[in-house]
Backbone as CSV, one residue per row, in Angstrom:
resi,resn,N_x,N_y,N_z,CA_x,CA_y,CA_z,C_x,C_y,C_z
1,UNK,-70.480,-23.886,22.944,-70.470,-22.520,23.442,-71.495,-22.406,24.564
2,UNK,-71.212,-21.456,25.279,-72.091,-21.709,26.844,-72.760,-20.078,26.940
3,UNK,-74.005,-20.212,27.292,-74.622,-18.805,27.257,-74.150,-17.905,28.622
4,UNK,-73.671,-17.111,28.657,-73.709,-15.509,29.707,-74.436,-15.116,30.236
5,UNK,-75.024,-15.024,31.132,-75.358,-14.359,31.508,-74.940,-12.460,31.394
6,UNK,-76.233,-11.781,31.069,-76.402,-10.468,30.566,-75.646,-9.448,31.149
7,UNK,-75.487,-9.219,32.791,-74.867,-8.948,33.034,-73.350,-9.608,34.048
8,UNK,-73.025,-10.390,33.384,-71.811,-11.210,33.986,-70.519,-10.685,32.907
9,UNK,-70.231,-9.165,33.547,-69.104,-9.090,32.556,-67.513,-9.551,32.131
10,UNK,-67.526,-10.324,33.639,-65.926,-10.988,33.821,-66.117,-11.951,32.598
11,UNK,-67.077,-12.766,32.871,-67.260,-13.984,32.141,-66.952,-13.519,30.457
12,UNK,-67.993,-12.327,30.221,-67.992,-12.491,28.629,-66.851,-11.558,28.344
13,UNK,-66.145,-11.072,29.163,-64.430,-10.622,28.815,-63.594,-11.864,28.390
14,UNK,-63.434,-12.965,29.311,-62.845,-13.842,29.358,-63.178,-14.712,27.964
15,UNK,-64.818,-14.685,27.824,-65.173,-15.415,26.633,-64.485,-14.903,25.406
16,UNK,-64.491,-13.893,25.363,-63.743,-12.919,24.251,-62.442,-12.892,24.043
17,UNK,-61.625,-13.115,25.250,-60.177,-12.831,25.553,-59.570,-14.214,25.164
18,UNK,-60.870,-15.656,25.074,-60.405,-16.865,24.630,-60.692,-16.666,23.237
19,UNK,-61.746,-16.527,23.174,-61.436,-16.233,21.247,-60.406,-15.400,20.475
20,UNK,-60.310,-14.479,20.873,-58.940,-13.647,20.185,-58.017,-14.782,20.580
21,UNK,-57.576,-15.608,21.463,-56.415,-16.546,21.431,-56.409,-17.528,20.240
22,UNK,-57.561,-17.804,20.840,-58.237,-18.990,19.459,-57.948,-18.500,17.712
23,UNK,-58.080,-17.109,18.185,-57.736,-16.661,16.259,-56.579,-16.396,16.300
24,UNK,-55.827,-15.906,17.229,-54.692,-16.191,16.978,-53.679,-17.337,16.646
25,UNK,-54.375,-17.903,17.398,-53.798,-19.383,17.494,-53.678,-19.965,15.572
26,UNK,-55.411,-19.881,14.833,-55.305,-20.361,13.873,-54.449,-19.292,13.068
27,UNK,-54.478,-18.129,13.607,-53.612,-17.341,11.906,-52.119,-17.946,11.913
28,UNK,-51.903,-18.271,13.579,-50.308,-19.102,12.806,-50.538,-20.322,12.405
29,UNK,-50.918,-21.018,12.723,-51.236,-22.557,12.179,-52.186,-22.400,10.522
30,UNK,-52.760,-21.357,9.851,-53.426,-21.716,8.902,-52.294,-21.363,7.676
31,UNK,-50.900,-21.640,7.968,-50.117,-21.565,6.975,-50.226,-20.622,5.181
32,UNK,-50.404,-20.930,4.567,-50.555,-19.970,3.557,-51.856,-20.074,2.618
33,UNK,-52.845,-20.092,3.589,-54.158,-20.364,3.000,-54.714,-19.023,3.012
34,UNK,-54.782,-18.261,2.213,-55.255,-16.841,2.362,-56.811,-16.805,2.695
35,UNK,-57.497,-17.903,2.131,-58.979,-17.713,2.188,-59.466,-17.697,4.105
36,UNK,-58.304,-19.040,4.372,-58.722,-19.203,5.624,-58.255,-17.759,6.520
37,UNK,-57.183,-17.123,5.698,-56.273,-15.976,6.890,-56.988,-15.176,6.970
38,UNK,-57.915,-14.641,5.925,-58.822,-13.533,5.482,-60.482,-14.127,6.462
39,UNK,-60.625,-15.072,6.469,-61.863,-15.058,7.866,-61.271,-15.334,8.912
40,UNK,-60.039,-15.373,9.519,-59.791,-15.204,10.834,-59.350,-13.786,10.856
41,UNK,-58.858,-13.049,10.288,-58.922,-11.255,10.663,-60.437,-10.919,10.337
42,UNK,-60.975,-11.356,10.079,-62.402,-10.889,9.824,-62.591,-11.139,11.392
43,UNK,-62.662,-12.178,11.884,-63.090,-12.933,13.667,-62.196,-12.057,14.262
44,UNK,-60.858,-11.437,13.910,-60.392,-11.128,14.630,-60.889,-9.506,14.977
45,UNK,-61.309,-9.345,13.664,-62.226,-7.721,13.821,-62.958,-7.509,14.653
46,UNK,-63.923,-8.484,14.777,-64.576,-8.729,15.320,-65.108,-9.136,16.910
47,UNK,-63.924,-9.682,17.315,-63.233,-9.814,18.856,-63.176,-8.608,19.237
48,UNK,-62.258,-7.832,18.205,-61.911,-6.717,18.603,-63.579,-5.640,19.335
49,UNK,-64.196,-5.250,18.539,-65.461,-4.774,18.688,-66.610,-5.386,19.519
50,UNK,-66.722,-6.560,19.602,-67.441,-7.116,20.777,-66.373,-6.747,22.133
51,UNK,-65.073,-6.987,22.392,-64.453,-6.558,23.395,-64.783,-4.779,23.558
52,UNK,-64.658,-3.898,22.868,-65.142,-2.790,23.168,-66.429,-2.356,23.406
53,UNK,-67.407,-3.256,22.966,-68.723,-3.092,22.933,-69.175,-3.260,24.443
54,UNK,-68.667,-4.827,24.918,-68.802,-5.717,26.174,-68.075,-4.097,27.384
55,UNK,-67.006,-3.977,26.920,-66.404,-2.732,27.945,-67.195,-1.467,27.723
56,UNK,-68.159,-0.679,26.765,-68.903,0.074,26.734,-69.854,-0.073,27.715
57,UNK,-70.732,-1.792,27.338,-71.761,-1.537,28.466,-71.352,-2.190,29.639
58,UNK,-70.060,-2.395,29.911,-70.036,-2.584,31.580,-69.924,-1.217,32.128
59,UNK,-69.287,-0.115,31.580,-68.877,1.045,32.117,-70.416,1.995,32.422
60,UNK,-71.345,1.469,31.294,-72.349,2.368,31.162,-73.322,1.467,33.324
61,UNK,-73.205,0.241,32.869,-74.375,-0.329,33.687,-73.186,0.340,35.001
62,UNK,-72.427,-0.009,35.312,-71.829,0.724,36.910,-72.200,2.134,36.597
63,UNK,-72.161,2.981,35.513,-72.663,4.021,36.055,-74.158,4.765,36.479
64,UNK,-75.122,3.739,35.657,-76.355,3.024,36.011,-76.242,2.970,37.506
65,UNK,-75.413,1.862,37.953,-75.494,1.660,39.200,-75.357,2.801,40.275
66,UNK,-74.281,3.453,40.189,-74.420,4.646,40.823,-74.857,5.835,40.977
67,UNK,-75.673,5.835,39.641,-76.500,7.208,39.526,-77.702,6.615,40.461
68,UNK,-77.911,5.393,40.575,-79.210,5.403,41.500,-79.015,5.467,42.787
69,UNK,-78.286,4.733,43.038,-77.249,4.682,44.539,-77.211,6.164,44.906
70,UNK,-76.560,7.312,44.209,-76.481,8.595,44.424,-77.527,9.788,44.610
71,UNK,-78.636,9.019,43.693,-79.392,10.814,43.110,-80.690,10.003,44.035
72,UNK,-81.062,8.593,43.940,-82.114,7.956,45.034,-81.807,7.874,46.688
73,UNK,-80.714,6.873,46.457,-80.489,6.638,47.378,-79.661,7.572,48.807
74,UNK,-79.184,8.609,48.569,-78.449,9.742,49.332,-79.397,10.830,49.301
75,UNK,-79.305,11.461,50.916,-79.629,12.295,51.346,-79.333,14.022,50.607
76,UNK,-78.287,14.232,50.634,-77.916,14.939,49.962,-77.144,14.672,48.436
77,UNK,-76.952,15.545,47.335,-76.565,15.048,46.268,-75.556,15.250,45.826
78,UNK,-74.426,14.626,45.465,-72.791,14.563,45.670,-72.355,14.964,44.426
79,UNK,-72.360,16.397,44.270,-72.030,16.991,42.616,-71.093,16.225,42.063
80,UNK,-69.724,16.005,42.610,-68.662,15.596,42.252,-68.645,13.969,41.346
81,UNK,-69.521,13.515,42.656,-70.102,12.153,41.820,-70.631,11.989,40.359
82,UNK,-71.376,13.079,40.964,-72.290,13.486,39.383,-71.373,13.297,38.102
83,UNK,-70.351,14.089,38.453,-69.630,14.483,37.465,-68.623,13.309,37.006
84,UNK,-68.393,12.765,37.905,-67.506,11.254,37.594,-68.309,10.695,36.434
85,UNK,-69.706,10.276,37.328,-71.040,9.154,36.756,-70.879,9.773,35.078
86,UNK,-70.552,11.250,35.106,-71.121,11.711,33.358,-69.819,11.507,32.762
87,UNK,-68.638,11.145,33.287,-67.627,11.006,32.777,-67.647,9.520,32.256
88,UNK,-68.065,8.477,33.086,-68.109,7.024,32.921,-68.972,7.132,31.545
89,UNK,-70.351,7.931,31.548,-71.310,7.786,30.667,-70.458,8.696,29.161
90,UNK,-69.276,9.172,29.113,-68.631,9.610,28.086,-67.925,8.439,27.425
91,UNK,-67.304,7.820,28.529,-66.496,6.506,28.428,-66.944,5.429,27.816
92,UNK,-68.257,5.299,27.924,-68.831,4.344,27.386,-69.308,4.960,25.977
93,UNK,-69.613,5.772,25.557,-69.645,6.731,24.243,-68.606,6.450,23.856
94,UNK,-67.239,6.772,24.035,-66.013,6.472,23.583,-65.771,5.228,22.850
95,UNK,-66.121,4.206,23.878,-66.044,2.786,23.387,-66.353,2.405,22.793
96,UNK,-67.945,2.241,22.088,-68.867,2.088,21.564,-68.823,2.629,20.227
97,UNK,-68.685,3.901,20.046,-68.554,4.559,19.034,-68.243,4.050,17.599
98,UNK,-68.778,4.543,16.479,-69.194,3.963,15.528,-68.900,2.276,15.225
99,UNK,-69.266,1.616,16.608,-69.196,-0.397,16.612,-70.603,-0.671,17.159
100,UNK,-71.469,0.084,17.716,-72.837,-0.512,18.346,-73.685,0.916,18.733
101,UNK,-74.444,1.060,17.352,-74.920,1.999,17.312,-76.354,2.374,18.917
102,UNK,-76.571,1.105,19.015,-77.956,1.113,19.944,-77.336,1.587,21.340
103,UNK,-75.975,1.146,22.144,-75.208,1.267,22.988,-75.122,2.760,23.473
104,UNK,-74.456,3.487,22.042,-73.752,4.577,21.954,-74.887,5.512,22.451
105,UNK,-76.228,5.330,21.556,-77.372,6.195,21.696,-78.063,5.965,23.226
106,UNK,-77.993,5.205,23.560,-78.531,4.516,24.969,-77.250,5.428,26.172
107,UNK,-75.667,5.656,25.888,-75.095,6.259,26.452,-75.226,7.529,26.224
108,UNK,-75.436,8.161,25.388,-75.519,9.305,24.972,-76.864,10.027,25.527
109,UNK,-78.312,9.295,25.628,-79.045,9.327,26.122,-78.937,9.456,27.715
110,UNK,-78.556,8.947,28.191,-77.855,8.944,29.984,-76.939,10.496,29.863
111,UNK,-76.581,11.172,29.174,-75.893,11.827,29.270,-76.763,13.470,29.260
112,UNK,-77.227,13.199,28.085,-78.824,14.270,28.660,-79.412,14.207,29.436
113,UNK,-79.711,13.102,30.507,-81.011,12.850,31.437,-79.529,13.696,32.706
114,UNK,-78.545,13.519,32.723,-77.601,13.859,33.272,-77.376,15.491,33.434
115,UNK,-77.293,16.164,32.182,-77.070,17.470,32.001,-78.701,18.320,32.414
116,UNK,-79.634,17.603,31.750,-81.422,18.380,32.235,-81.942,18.084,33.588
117,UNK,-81.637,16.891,34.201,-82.281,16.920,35.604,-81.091,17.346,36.379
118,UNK,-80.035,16.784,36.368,-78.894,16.963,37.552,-77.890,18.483,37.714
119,UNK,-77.826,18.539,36.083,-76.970,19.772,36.211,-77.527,20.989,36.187
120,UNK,-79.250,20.403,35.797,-79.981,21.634,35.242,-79.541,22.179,33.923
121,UNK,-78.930,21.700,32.837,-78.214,22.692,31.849,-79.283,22.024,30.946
122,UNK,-80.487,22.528,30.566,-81.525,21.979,29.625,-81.296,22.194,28.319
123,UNK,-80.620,23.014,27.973,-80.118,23.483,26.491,-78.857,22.508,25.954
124,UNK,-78.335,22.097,27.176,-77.080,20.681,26.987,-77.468,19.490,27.151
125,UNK,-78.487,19.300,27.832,-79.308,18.050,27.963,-80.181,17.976,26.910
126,UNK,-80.592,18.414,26.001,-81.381,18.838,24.721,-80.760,18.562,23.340
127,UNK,-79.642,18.941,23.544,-78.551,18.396,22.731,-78.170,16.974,22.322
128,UNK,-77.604,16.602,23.542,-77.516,15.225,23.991,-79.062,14.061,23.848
129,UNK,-79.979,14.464,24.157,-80.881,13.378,24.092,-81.289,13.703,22.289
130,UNK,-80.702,15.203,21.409,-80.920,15.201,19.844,-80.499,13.979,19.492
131,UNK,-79.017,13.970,20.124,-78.054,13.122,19.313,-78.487,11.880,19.548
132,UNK,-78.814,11.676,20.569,-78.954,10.131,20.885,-80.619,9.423,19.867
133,UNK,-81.383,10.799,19.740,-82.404,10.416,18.916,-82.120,10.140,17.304
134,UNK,-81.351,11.131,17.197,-80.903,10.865,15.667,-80.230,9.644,15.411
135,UNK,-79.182,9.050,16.831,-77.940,7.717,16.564,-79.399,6.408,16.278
136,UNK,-80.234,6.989,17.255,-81.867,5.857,17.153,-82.400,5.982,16.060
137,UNK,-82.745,6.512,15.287,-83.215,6.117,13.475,-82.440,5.904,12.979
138,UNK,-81.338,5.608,12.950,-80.326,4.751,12.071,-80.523,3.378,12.454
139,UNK,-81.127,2.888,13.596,-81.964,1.383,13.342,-82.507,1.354,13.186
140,UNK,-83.821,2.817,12.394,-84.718,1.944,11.968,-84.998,0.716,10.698
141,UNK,-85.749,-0.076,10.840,-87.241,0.075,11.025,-87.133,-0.592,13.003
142,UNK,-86.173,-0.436,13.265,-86.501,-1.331,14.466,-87.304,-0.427,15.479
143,UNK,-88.219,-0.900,16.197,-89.066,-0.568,17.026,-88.589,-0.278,18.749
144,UNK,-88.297,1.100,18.670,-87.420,1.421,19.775,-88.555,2.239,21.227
145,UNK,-89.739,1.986,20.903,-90.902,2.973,21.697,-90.859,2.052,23.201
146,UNK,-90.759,0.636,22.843,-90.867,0.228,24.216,-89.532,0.150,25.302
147,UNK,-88.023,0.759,24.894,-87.415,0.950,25.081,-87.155,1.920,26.017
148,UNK,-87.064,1.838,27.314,-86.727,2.882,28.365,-86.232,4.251,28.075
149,UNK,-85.066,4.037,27.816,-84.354,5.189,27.290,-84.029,5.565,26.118
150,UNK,-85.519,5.070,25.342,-86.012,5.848,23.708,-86.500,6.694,24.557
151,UNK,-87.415,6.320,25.060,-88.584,6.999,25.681,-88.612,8.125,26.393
152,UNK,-87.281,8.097,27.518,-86.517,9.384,27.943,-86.042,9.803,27.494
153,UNK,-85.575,9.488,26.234,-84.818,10.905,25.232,-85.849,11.739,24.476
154,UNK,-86.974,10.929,23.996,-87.972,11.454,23.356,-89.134,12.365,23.830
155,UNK,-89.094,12.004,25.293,-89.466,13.092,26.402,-88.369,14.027,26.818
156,UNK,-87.720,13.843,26.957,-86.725,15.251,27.349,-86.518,16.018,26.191
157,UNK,-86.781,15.577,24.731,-86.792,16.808,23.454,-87.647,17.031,23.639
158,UNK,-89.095,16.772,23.654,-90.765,17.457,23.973,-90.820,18.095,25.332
159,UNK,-90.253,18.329,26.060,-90.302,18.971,27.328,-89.583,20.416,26.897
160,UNK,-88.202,19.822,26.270,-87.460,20.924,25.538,-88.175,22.006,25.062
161,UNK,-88.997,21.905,23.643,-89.712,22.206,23.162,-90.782,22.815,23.562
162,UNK,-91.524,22.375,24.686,-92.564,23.033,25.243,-92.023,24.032,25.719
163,UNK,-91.077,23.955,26.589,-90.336,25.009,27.249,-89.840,26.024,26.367
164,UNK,-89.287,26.042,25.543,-88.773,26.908,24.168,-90.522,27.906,23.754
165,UNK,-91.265,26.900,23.582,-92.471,27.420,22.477,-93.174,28.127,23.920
166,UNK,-93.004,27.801,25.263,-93.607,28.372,26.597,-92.907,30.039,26.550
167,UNK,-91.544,29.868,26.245,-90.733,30.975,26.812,-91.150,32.042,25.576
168,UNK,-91.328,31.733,24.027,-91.723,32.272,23.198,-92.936,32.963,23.189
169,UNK,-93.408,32.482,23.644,-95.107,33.154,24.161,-94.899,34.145,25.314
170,UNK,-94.737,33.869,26.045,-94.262,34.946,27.218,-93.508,36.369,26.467
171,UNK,-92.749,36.214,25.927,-91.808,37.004,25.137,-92.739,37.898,24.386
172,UNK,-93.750,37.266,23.088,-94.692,37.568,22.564,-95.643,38.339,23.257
173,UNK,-96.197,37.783,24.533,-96.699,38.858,25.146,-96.330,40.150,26.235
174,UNK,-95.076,40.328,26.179,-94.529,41.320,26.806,-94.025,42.198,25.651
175,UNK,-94.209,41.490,24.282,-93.773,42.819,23.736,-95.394,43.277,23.669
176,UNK,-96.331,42.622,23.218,-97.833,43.221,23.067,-98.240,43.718,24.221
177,UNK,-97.810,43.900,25.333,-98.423,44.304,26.527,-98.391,45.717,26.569
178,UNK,-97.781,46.720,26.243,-97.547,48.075,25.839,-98.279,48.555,24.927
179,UNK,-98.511,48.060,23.460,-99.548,47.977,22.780,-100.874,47.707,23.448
180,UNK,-101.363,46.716,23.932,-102.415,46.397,24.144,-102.416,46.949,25.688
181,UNK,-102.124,47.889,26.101,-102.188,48.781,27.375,-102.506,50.190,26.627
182,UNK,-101.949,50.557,25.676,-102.851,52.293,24.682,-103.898,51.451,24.094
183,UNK,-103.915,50.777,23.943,-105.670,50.462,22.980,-106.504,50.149,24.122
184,UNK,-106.319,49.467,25.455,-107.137,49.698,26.373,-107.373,50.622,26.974
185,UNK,-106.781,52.238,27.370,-107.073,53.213,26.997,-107.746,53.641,26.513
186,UNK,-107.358,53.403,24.830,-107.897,54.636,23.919,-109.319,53.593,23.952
187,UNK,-109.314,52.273,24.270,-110.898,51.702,24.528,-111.959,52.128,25.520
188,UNK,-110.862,52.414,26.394,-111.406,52.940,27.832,-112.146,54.712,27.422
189,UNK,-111.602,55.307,26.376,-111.669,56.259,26.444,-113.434,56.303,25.536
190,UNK,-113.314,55.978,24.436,-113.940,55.497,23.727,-115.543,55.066,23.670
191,UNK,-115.298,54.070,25.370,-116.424,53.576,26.105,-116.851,54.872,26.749
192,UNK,-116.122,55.729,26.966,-116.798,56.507,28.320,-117.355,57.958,27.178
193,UNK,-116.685,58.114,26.464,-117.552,58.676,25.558,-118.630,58.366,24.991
194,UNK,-118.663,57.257,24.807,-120.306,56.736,24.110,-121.415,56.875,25.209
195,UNK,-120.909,56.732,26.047,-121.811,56.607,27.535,-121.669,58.016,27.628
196,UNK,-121.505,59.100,27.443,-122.089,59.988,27.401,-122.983,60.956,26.907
């Protein structure tokens, strides 16, 4: 077996597209051996889900590719694009979906950083980086902090949050501001009586 390169996705299609032959090949040739028929649909399960997995993150890394190309690299910012790029980053959610949990959350994650910086919709981008945090403790104990886009999901819910507990305070003090405008008054009043 020959190693891949990480992102060489023709290659590890093809690698995949020879193994499903290969299991095919043995389920007709393993004649009526059930033990053997029963671990080649197992391989063959399995083909199956690495082929969707492999097509999850090619779809996710081109859209990688063009969100930088677009939102860095261009002068002005091409909504429409935008909206493709969050479509690719659905696509790859699609694929992925309950076969590679780290993938899904890593797409799902791109999909908030998508909706809070680009679309501005922080309450949908908030959402999206929930989910992708919650799909991330289902590996734990694995250690996901040095991980890029742990890290941006886990900052875009604490930004969330500040902003929520920011807007709450403000709120809080506009209702006390009416109140605490008659007691400065009746303080005001209070003072100028004693001083007399």
């Amino acid at each position: 077996m020959h190693k891949i390169n990480r992102n060489d996705f023709i290659a590890t299609a093809q690698f995949l597209e020879d193994a499903r032959e290969a299991v095919e090949l043995g389920k007709k040739q393993c004649g009526k051996n059930k033990d053997l028929e029963h671990e080649l649909e197992l391989m063959e399960k399995d083909v199956v889900i690495y082929s969707c997995c492999c097509e999850s993150v090619r779809i996710r890394h081109q859209a990688d590719l063009l969100f930088t190309e677009y939102v860095h690299g261009a002068e002005d910012l091409n909504m429409d694009m935008m909206w493709d790029i969050l479509d690719m980053y659905k696509d790859a959610v699609l694929k992925t979906q309950e076969r590679d949990v780290e993938n899904e959350a890593l797409a799902v994650s791109r999909m908030g950083r998508m909706f809070e910086k680009i679309f501005k919709m922080k309450c949908k981008g908030h959402s999206y980086y929930r989910r992708a945090f919650d799909l991330a403790q289902t590996l734990l104990p694995r250690d996901l902090n040095k991980m890029s886009w742990f890290c941006e999901c886990k900052n875009g819910i604490e930004r969330y949050h500040r902003k929520i507990i920011g807007e709450e305070q403000w709120k809080e003090q506009q209702e006390r501001k009416p109140v605490l405008e008659k007691l400065k008054k009746e303080l005001d009043e209070l003072k100028k009586a004693s001083e007399e």
